[in-house]
N, C-alpha and C positions, 0 to 999 in steps of 0.2 A: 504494500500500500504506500502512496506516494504521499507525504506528508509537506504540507504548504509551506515555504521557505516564510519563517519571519526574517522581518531585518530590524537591527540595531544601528544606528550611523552616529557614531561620534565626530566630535571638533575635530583633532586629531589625531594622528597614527600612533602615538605616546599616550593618550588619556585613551587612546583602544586596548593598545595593549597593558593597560592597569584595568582597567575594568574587565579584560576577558580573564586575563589573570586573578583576579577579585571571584566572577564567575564562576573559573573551575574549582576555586577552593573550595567556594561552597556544596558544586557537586560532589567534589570526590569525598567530602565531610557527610552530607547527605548519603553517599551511596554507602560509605563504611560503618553510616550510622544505622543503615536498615538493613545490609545485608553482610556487614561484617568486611568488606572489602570492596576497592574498587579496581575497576580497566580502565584503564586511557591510553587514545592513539596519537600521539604525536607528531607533529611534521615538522618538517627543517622549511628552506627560505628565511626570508627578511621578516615575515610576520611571524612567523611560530618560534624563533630563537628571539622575537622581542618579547613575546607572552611569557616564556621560559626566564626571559634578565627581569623582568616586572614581577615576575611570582620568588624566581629566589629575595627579590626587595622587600614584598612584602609581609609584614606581621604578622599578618595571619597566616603567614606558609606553617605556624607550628601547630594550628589547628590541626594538618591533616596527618594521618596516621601513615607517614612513608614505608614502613615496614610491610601494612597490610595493600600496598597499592601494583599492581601491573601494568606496566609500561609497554606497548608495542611501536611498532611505527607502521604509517602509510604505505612507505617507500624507501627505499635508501639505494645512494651511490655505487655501485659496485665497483669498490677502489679497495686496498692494502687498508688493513688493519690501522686505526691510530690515524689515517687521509685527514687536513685537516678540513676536505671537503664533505666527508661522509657523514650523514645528518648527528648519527648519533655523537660522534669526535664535537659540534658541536653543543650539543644536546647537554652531553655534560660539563662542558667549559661556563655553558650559561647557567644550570641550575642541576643535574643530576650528582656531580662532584662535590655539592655542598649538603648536600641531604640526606640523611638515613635510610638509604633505599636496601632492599633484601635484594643481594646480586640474583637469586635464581629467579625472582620476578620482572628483570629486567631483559625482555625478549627483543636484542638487537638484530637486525637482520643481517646472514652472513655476509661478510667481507671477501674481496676475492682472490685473500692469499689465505681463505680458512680452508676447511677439508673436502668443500668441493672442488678446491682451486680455481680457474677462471671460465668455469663452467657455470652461468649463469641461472639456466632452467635448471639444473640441478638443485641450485642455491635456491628459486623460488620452492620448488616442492618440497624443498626439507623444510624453509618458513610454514610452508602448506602443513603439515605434519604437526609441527610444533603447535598450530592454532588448535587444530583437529584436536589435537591432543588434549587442550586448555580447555575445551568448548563440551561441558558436563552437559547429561541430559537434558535440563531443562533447558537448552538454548536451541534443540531443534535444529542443528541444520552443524557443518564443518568448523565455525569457529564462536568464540566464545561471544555474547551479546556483550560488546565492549558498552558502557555511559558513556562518554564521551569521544568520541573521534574529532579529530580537528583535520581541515587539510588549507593546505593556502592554495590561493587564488593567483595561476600564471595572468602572462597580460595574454597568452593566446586562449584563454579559460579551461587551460590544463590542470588537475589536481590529481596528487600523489605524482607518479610519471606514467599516468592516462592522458594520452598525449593526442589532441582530435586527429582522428579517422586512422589511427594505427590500430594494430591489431589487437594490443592491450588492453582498449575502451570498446574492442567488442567481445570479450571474453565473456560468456554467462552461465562456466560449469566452475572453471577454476578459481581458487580465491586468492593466489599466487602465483605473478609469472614476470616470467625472466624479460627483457626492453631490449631491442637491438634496436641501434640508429637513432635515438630520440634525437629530434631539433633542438636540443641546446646539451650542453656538455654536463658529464660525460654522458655517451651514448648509450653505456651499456648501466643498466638499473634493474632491481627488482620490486616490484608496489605490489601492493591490492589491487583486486579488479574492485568493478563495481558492485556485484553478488556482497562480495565481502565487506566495502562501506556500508551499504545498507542492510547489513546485521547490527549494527549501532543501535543504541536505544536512539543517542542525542548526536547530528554531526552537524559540527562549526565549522565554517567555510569564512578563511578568514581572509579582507583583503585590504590593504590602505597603499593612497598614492593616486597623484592623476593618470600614471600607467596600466594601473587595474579597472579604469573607470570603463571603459569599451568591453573588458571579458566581462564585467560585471553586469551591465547592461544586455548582453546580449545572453549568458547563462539566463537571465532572469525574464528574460521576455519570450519564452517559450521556446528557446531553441531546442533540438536534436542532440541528446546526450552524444552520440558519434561524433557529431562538428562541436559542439563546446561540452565536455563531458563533466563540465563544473553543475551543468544543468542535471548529470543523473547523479546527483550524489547526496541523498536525503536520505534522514534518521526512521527505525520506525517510531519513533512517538514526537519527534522534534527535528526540525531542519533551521538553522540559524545559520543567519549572515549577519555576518562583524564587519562591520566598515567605517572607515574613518569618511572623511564629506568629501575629500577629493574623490574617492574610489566611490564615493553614490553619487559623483555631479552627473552623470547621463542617466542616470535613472529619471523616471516620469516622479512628481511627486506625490500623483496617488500612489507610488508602491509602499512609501513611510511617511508615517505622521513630520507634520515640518519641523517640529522641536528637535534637535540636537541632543542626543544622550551625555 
């Protein structure tokens, strides 16, 4: 089931990422408060390593319970171990290095000097495996019902490296696969399809900057998951867009109320 994208639009791209940061504390507080533990998907780029520096800043980062928490990611690099391109390299530079995390919760995706070597679809079906693995009965389907997924928002409305009209944004059995050739460096990645985002309860599509205002625009006015695959990537109980006001200036303003978050 498709669930309606709300939007949030902030001043700007710093009081975005304090506020989404603000936001996930509260979920992963809520989800460990009802069910003992949370999931969350993370993404690299300029918006989700800003959310990560804004969350190790704030106060309330001791509310949440880092021990009881699991970390995945959307996508990652397929580069050497320690790259300081590979999301996760910085992932923890901005905030996983300063927090009490339980190493065996923390499901990085293989690098391409680990034990598949530079074999890439390999590397996605072992990620595939490992979700499989995580994803208890009650999730119904190959991986686990993550709370939160976050992905950011290309300016060509790419998210995770579902890249329009390549092979990876029509994938609809697998939940992991391998990227040859993506249009922007490096070529070679492994992500989530979209099967797999929409196992989410909650997915945050995050985007700021007058660069993002065009994917923004056009994910959100009906387009074709295959040509802007930012448009198939909804939660099932919630789909949020985080935008700062450059990245909502082409939007119509009946999409959000005029006030300014």
């Amino acid at each position: 089931m498709t669930t309606a994208p709300q939007l949030v639009v902030h001043r700007d791209k710093e009081l975005m990422a304090q506020a989404a940061a603000a936001r996930l504390i509260t979920k992963i507080v809520d989800a460990q408060t009802s069910r003992g533990s949370a999931s969350v998907v993370l993404t690299g780029g300029r918006n989700g390593n800003a959310l990560l520096a804004a969350l190790a800043a704030a106060p309330a980062r001791d509310a949440v319970d880092w021990g009881r928490l699991d970390l995945w990611w959307g996508d990652e690099r397929f580069l050497p171990e320690g790259d300081p391109e590979r999301n996760v390299t910085q992932a923890c530079e901005a905030l996983l290095d300063d927090v009490p995390l339980a190493p065996e919760r923390v499901h990085a995706m293989p690098a391409s000097d680990g034990p598949h070597g530079t074999d890439v679809d390999a590397a996605a079906a072992a990620y595939a495996e490992v979700l499989a693995r995580a994803a208890g009965p009650e999730n119904h389907g190959p991986v686990p019902v993550f709370d939160v997924l976050m992905l950011g928002v290309g300016p060509d409305t790419h998210v995770a490296s579902l890249f329009p009209e390549l092979p990876a944004v029509r994938e609809t059995e697998r939940t992991v696969v391998g990227v040859h050739g993506a249009p922007k460096p490096p070529p070679t990645r492994v992500t989530l399809t979209l099967p797999a985002i929409r196992a989410a309860r909650e997915v945050w599509l995050l985007a700021a900057g007058e660069d993002k205002a065009k994917a923004v625009a056009i994910a959100l006015s009906g387009a074709g998951e295959i040509q802007a695959p930012a448009a198939g990537a909804y939660g099932r109980s919630r789909t949020l867009w985080l935008l700062d006001a450059a990245a909502a200036s082409q939007l119509p303003r009946s999409l959000y109320p005029p006030a300014l978050a």
